[in-house]
C-alpha positions in Angstrom: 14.3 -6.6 -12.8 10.6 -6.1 -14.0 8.1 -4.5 -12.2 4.4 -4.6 -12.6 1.3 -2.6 -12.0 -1.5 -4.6 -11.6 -5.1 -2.5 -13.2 -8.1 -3.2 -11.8 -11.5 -0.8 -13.9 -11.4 2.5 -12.0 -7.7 2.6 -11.0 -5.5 5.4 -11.0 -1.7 5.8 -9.8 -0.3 3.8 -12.3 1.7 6.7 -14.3 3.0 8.2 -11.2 4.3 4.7 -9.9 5.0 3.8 -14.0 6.9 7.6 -13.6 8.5 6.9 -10.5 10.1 3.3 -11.4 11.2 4.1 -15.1 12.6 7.9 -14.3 14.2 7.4 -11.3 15.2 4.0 -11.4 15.0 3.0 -14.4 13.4 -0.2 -13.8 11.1 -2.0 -16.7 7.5 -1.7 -16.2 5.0 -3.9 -17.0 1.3 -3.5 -17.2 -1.3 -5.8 -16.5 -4.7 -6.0 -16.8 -7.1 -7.9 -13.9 -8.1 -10.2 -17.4 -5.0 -11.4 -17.4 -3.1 -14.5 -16.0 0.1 -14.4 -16.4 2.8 -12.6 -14.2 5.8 -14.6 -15.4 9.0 -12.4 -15.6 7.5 -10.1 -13.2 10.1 -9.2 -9.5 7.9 -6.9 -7.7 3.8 -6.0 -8.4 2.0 -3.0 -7.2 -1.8 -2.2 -7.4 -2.3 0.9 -7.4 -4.9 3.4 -5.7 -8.1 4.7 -7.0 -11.2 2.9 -7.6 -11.0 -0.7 -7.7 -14.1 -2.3 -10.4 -15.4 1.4 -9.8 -19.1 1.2 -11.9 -19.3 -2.5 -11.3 -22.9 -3.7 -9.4 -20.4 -5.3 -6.7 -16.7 -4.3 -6.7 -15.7 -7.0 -4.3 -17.7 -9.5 -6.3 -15.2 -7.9 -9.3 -12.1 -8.2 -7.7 -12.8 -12.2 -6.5 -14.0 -12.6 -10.2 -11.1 -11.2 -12.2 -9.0 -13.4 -13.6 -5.8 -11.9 -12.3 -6.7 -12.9 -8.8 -5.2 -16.9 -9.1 -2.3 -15.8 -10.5 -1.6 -12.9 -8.1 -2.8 -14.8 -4.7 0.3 -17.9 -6.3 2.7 -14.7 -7.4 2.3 -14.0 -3.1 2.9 -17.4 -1.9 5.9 -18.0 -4.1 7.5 -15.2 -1.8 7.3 -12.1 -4.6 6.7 -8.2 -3.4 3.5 -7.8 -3.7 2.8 -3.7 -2.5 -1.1 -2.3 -2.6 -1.3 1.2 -2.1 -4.5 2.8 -1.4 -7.4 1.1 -2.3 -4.8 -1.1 -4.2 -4.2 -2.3 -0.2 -8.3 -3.1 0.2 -7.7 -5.5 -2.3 -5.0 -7.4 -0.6 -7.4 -7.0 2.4 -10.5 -8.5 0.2 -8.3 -11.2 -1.1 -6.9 -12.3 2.7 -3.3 -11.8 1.9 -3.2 -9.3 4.5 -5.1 -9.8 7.9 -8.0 -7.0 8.6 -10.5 -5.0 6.2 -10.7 -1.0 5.0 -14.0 0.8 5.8 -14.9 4.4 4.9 -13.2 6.7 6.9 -14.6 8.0 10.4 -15.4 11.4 8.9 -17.5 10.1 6.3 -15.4 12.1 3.9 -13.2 11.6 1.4 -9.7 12.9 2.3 -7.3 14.5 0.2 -4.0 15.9 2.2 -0.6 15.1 3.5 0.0 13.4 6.7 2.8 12.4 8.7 3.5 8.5 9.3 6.0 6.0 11.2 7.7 3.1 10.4 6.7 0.6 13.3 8.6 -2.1 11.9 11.9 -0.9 10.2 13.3 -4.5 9.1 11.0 -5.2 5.8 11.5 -4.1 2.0 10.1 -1.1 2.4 10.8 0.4 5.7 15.2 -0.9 5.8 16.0 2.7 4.9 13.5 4.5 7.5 13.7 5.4 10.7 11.1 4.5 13.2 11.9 7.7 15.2 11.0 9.9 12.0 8.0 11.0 10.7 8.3 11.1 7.3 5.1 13.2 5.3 3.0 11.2 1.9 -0.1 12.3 0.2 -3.2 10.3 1.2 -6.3 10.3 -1.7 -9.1 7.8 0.1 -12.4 7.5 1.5 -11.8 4.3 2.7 -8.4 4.4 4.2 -10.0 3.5 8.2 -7.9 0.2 8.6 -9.9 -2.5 11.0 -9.0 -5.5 12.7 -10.3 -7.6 15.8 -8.4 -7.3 18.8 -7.2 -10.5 18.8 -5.6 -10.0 14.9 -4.0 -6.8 16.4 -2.1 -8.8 18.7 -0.8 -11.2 16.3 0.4 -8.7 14.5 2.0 -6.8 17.3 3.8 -9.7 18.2 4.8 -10.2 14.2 5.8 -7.0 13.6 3.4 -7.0 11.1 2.4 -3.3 11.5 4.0 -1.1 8.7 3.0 2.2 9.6 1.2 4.3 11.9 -0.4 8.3 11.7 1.8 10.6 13.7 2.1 14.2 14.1 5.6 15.9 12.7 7.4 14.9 15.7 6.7 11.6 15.4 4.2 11.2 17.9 1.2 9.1 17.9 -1.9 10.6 19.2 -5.7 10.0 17.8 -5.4 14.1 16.6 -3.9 13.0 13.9 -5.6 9.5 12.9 -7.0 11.4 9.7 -9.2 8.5 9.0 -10.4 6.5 12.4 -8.0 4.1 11.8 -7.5 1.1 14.6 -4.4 1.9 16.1 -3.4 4.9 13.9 -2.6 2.2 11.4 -1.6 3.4 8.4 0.0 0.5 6.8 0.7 -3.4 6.8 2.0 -6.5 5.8 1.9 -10.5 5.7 3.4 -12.7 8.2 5.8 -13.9 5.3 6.5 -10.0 5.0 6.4 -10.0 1.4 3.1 -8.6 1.0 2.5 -5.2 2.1 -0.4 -3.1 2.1 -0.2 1.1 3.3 -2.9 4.2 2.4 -0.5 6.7 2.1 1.0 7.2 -1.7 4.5 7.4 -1.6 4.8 7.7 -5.5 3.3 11.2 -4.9 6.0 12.1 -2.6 9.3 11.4 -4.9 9.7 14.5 -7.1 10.4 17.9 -5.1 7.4 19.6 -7.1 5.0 17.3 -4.8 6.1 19.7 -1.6 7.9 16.5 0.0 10.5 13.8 -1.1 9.7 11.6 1.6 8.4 8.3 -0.3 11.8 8.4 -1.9 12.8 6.7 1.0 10.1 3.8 0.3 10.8 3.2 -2.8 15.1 3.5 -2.1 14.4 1.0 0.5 12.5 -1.2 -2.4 15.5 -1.0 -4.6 18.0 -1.6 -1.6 16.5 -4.8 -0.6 17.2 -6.5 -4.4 
């Protein structure tokens, strides 16, 4: 299998996930630019967090114009893993392969810290080895991590199980304390209605070494590997 790490200007995660795949896996990694077009060979792609088109006069106007975007949005509909973490997710968000948008958090602020989140759905690629009882603690790094949706989108994806993960406290328990950026819902995560695209603001390739404080997005990416 070959994995890919999609790079948009202004990105950053790439080594960790590139880190995380190769040395614990040891999965082939590919990197690609947003110039490029082709994805052939490639299993599973990730876009990573960070800035996307960061310096650009209009980022979203960046990410619709990069080249990549064609052959990502057909990579999707062919059925592929597509996974965007962070501000990697706003661009499945900007790019409609994901229902709902990101906005700056409620604080205003950027936040850097740990939080606890909950599998709501624990059937898909990247929650079969999780518990939905269990909170399981990942870095967030975002200013815009405050998912949104309209009512009516929530309930489509209620009914879909289309809701990955949600904020909760270390007993698993949901509760707006500990919505660390305003998100609808506690929302924290989601994916497609194909459930092959998934988008989630916590960054589990932080969490897979013991040096990070917590192994919990081991789990993630076991459940990843488990599924192929």
């Amino acid at each position: 299998m070959t994995f890919g790490i999609l790079i948009f200007p202004g990105a950053h995660g790439d080594k960790e996930l590139k880190r995380v795949l190769e040395g614990v896996y040891g999965k082939k990694v590919k990197t690609i630019w947003n110039r490029e077009t082709d994805l052939s060979g490639i299993d599973v792609l990730f876009i990573p967090g960070g800035f996307p088109c960061k310096g650009s006069s209009s980022s979203n106007k960046c990410i619709e114009e990069s080249p990549v975007i064609d052959s990502m949005l057909e990579f999707a509909e062919r059925g592929k893993i597509l996974i965007g973490i962070g501000s990697g997710f706003r661009v499945l968000c900007e790019t409609g392969l994901v229902p709902g948008s990101l906005r700056m958090n409620k604080s205003q602020r950027f936040v850097c810290r740990s939080t606890f989140i909950k599998p709501d759905n624990e059937d898909t690629a990247v929650t079969r080895k999780l518990s939905n009882d269990k909170a399981y603690l990942i870095p967030i790094a975002t200013g815009y991590g405050r998912y949104a949706a309209k009512e009516e989108t929530l309930v489509r994806m209620r009914h879909g199980e289309q809701i990955l993960f949600r904020y909760c406290d270390e007993s698993a328990r949901i509760s707006e304390s500990v919505n660390v950026c305003g998100a609808v819902d506690n929302i924290a995560g989601v994916c497609n209605e194909k459930k092959n695209v998934f988008g989630m603001i916590p960054q589990p390739e932080r969490a897979v070494f013991p040096y990070g404080g917590s192994t919990d997005g081991k789990a993630i990416f076991d459940s990843l590997m488990e599924y192929f």
